[in-house]
C-alpha positions as CSV (number, residue, x, y, z in Angstrom):
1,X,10.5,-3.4,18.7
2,X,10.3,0.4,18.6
3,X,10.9,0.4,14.6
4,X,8.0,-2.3,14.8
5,X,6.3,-0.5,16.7
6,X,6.0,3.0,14.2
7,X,5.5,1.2,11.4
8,X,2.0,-0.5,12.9
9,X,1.5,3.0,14.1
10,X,2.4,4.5,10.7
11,X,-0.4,1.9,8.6
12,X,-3.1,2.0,11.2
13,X,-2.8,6.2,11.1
14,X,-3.2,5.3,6.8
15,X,-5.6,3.4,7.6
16,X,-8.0,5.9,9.5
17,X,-7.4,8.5,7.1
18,X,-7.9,6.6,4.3
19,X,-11.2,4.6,5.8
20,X,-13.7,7.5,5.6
21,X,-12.8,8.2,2.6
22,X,-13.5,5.0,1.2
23,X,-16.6,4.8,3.2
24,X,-17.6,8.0,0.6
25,X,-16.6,6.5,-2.1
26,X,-18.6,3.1,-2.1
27,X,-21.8,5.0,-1.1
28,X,-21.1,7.3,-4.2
29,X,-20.4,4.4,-6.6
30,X,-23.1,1.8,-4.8
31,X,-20.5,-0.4,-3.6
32,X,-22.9,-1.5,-0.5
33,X,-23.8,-4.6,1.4
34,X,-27.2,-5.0,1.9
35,X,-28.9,-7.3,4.6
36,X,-29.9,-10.6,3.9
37,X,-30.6,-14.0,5.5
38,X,-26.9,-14.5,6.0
39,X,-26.0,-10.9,7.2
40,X,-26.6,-9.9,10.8
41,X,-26.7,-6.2,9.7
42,X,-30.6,-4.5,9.1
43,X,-29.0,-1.1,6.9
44,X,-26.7,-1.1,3.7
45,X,-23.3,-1.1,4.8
46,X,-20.0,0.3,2.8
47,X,-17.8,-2.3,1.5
48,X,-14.6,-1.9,-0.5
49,X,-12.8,-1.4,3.0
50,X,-9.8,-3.4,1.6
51,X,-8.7,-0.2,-0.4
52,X,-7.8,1.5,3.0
53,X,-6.0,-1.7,3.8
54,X,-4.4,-2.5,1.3
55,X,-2.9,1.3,0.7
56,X,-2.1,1.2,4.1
57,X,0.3,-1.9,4.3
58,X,1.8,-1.1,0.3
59,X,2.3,2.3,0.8
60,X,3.6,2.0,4.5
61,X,5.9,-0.8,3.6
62,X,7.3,1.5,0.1
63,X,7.9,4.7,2.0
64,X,9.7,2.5,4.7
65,X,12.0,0.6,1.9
66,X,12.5,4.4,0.2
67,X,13.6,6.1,3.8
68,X,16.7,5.6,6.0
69,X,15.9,2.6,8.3
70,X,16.3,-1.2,8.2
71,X,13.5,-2.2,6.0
72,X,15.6,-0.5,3.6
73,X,18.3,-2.5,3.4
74,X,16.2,-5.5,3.1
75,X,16.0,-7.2,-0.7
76,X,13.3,-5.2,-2.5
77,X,12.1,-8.2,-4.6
78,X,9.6,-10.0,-2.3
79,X,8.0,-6.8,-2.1
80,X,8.0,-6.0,-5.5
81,X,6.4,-9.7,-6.0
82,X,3.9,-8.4,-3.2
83,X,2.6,-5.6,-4.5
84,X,2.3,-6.9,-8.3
85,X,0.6,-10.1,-7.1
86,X,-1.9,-7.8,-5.6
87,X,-2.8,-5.7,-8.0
88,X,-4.9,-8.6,-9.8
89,X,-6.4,-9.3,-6.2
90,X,-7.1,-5.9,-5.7
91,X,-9.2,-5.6,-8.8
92,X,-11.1,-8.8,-8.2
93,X,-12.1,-7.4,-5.1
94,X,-13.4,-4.5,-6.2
95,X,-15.4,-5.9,-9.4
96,X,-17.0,-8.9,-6.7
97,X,-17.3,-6.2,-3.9
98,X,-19.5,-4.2,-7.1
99,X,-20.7,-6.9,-9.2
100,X,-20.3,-10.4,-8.3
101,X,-18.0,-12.7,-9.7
102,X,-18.3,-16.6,-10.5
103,X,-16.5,-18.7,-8.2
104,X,-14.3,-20.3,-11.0
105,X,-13.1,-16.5,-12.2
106,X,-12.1,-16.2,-8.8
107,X,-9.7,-19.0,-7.9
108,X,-8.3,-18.3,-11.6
109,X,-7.1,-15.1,-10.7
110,X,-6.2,-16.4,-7.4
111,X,-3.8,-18.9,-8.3
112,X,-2.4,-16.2,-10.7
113,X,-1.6,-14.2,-7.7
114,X,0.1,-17.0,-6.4
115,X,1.8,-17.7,-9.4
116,X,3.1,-14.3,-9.4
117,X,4.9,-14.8,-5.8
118,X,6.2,-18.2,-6.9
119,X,7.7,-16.0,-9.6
120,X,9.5,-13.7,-7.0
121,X,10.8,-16.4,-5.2
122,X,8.3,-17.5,-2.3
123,X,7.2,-20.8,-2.2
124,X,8.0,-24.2,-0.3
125,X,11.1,-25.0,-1.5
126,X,11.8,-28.1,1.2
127,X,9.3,-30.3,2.9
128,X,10.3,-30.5,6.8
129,X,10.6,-34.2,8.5
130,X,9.0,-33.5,11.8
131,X,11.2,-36.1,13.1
132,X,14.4,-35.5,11.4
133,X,15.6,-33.8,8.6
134,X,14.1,-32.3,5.3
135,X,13.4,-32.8,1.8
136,X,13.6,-30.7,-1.4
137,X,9.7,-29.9,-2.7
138,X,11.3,-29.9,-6.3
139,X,8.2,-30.1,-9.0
140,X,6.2,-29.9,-5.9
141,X,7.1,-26.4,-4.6
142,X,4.5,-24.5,-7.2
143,X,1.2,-26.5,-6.9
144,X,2.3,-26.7,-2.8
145,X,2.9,-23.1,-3.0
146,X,-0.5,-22.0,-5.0
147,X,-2.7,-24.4,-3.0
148,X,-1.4,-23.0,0.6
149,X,-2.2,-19.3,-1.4
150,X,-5.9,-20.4,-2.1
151,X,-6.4,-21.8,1.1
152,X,-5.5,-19.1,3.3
153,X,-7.0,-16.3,1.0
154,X,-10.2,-18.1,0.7
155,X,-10.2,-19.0,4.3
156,X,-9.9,-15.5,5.4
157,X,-12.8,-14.5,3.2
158,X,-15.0,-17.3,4.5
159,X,-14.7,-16.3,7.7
160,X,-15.3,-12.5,6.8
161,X,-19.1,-12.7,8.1
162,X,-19.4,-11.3,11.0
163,X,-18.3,-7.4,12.1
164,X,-14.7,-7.6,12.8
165,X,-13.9,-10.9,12.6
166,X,-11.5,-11.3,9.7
167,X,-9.7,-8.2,10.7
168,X,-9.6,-9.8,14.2
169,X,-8.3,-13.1,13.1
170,X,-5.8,-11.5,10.8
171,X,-4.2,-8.6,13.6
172,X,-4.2,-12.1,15.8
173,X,-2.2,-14.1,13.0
174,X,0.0,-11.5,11.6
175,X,1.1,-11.0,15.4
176,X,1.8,-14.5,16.0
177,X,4.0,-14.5,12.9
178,X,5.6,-11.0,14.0
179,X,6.8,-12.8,17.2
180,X,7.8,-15.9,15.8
181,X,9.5,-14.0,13.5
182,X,11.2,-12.2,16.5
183,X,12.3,-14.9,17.8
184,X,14.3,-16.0,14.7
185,X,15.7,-12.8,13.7
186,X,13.5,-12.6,10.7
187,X,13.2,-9.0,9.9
188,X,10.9,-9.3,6.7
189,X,8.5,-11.2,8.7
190,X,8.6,-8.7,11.5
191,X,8.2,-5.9,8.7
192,X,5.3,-7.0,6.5
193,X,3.3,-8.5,10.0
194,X,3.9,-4.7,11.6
195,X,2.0,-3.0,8.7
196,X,-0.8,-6.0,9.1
197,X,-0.8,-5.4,12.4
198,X,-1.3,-1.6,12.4
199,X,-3.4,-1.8,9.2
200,X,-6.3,-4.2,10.8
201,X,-5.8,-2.7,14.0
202,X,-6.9,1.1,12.8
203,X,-9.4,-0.6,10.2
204,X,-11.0,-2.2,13.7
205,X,-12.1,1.7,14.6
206,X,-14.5,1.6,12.3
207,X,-15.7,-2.4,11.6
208,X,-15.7,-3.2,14.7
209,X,-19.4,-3.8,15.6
210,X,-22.0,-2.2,14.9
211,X,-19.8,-2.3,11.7
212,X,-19.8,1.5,9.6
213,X,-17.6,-0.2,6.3
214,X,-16.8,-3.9,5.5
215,X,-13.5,-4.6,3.9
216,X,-15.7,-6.6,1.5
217,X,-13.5,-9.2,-0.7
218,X,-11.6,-6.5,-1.2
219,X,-10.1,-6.5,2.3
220,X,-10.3,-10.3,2.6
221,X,-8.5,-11.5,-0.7
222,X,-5.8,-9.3,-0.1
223,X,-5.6,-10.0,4.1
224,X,-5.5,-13.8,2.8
225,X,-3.2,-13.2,0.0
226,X,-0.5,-11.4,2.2
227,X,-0.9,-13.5,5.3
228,X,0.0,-16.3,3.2
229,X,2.9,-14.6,1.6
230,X,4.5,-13.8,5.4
231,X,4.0,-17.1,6.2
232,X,5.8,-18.1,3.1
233,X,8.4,-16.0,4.1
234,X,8.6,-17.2,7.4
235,X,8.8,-21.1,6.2
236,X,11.7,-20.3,3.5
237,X,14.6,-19.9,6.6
238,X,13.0,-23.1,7.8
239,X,12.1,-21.4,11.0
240,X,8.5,-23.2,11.0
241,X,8.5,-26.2,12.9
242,X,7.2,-28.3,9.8
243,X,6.6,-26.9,6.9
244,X,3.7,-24.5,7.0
245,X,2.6,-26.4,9.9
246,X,2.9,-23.1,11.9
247,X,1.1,-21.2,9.9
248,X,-1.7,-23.5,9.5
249,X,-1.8,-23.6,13.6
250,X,-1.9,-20.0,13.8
251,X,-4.7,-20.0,11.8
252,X,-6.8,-23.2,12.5
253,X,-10.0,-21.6,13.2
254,X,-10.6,-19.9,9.6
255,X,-9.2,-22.9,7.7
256,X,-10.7,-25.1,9.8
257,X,-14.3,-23.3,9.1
258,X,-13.3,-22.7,5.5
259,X,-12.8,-26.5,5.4
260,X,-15.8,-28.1,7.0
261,X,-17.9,-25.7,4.8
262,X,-16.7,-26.9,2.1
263,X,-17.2,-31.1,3.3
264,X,-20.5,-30.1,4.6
265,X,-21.5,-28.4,0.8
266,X,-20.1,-31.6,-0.8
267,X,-21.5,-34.1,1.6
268,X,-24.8,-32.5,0.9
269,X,-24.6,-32.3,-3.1
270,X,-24.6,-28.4,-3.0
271,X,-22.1,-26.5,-5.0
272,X,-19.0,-26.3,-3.0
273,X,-18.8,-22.0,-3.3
274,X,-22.4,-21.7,-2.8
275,X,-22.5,-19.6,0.2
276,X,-24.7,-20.6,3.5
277,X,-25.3,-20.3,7.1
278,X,-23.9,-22.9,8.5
279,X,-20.2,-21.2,9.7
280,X,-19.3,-21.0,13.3
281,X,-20.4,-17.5,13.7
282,X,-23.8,-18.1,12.1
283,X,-24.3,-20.7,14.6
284,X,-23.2,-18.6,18.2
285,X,-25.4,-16.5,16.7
286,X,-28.2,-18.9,16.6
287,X,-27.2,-20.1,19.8
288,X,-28.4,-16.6,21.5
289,X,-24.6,-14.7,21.6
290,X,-24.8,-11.4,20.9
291,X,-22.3,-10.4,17.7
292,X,-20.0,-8.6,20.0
293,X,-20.0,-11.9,22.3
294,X,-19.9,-13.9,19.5
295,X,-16.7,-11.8,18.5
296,X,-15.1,-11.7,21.3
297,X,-15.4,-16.1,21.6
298,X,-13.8,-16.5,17.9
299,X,-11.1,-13.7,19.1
300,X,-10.5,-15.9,22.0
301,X,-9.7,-19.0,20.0
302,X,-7.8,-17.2,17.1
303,X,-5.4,-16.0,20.2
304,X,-5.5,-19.6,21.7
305,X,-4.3,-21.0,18.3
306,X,-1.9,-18.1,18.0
307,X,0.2,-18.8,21.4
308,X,0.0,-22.2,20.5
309,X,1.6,-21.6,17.3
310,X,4.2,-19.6,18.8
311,X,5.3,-22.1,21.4
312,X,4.9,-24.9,18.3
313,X,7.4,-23.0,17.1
314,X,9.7,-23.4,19.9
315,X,8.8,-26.8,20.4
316,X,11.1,-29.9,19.5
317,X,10.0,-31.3,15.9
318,X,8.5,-34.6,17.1
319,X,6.1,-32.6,19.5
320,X,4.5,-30.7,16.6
321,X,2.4,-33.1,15.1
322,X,0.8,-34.8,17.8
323,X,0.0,-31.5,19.3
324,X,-1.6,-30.3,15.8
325,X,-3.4,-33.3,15.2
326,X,-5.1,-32.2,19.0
327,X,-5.7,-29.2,17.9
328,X,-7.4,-30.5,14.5
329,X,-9.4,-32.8,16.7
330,X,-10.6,-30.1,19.0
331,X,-12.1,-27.7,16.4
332,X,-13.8,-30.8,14.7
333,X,-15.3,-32.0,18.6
334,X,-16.1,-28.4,18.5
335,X,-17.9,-27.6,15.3
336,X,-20.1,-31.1,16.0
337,X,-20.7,-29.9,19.4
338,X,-22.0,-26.6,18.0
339,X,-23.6,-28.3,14.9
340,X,-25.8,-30.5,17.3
341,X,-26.4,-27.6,19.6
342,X,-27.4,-26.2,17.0
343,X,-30.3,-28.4,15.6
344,X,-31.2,-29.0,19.1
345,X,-31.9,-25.2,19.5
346,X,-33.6,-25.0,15.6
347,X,-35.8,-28.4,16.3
348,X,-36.8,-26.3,20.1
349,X,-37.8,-23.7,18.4
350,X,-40.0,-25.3,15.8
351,X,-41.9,-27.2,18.4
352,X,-42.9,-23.7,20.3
């Protein structure tokens, strides 16, 4: 705990020095967000926050392997695949954050991200029985692995649309996966969840809202990218109740949002990446919460689904499902609920 403890300390200190500075740096090189129909800012905003972040947790989590301490006895190579599957993130980020890029560009250099940690050794190398035993993945373990990569990353940027939120929902996660990882003894799941943890938790002092810089995809592909890898890491000593079920409990609410966007684009004809205001955020909003209240609701649930998670963990194997297909029930009852609240509220407002 207290080693824990000064490395979140140690990558949320990077992370306020560091933030400012990018904060300069994207108003110098135009990197800004301007408001829109789907933004709930009214000024341009800074965006390539992800630099702090991602500086924060690689450089933290280097100068911890190079100094006397446990994380330096641990096996350097799933860091090593860490940091080089990031660099093609990073650089994504950066030219979307400036730019733009097409949605096919992006899951291409996605999946080659996740490629890359296949290559250093994480992946889903057994399929758990949640009644009774397990299975080898075999040819399965790289498309498993590279779809559970896309998901998460692309979930976490989905959800990044509202001040604070992903960094919320990610500090929420990675400490779900820090005590589960506790509990098992798993000290490179306690290590890489610690930087998160500190990381999002100093980047909070400035996006929380009224928002002052935006990780921008940036922040979000590489929050996704090395959530999923933890997770990863936490499924490979089999410490997961089922096979990634775990992670996907502890965090339901941006896949399940990512997910239902993506029916609700396809159901409609629209091109599934074409972005729109139909996420849960966008419709508290619409429903009269506030963005803090609004914030502070989605950070409710994220931490629901994350003490779930951790006693899913805990939890005999042939619990686990029925308890996640509740949970997978809920969030839909919920995002009809909201969905119809919704239109009610819009068709109210027309008739005024």
């Amino acid at each position: 705990m207290p080693y824990s403890l000064s490395l979140a300390l140690s990558a949320a200190a990077v992370t306020l020095a560091l933030t400012p500075v990018v904060m300069a740096l994207a108003r110098r090189t135009g990197a800004l967000d301007h408001p829109g129909p789907r933004r709930v800012h009214r000024d341009p905003v800074p965006t390539l926050g992800g630099l702090a972040l991602a500086a924060a947790v690689l450089g933290v989590a280097w100068a911890a392997r190079a100094l006397p301490g446990p994380a330096a006895g641990l096996d350097v190579k799933p860091l090593l695949g860490l940091t080089l599957a990031t660099l093609p993130i990073l650089a994504l980020g950066i030219v979307d954050d400036v730019r733009g890029v097409s949605p096919h560009a992006k899951l291409g250099i996605q999946a080659c991200g996740a490629m890359v940690l296949v290559l250093f050794g994480y992946g889903v190398p057994e399929l758990t029985n949640p009644f009774n035993g397990a299975f080898a993945s075999g040819p399965f373990n790289l498309p498993l692995t590279v779809a559970w990569v896309l998901v998460v990353m692309n979930a976490i940027n989905l959800i990044d649309g509202l001040d604070g939120l992903a960094s919320g929902a990610v500090l929420i996660a990675a400490a779900t996966l820090w005590w589960v990882g506790r509990s098992h003894g798993d000290l490179y799941v306690m290590f890489i969840a610690s930087l998160l943890i500190g990381a999002t938790l100093g980047f909070l002092r400035y996006n929380f809202p009224p928002a002052r810089i935006f990780m921008g995809d940036t922040g979000s592909q590489f929050l996704g990218l090395t959530l999923a890898a933890v997770s990863l890491l936490e499924n490979r000593k089999g410490t997961a109740a089922v096979t990634l079920l775990f992670p996907l409990v502890a965090l339901a609410v941006p896949i399940a949002d990512g997910a239902i966007a993506f029916l609700r684009r396809f159901l409609r004809g629209a091109p599934v990446f074409h972005a729109d205001t139909g996420h849960i955020h966008h419709r508290l909003l619409r429903l009269g919460l506030s963005p803090r209240a609004a914030l502070f609701t989605l950070w409710g649930l994220c931490a629901f689904c994350g003490a779930l998670a951790a006693l899913l963990s805990a939890w005999p194997r042939a619990a686990s499902v029925p308890v996640a297909f509740a949970l997978a029930l809920l969030l839909f009852v919920a995002q009809v609920w909201l969905r119809l609240a919704d239109h009610r509220r819009g068709s109210a407002d027309g008739e005024r």
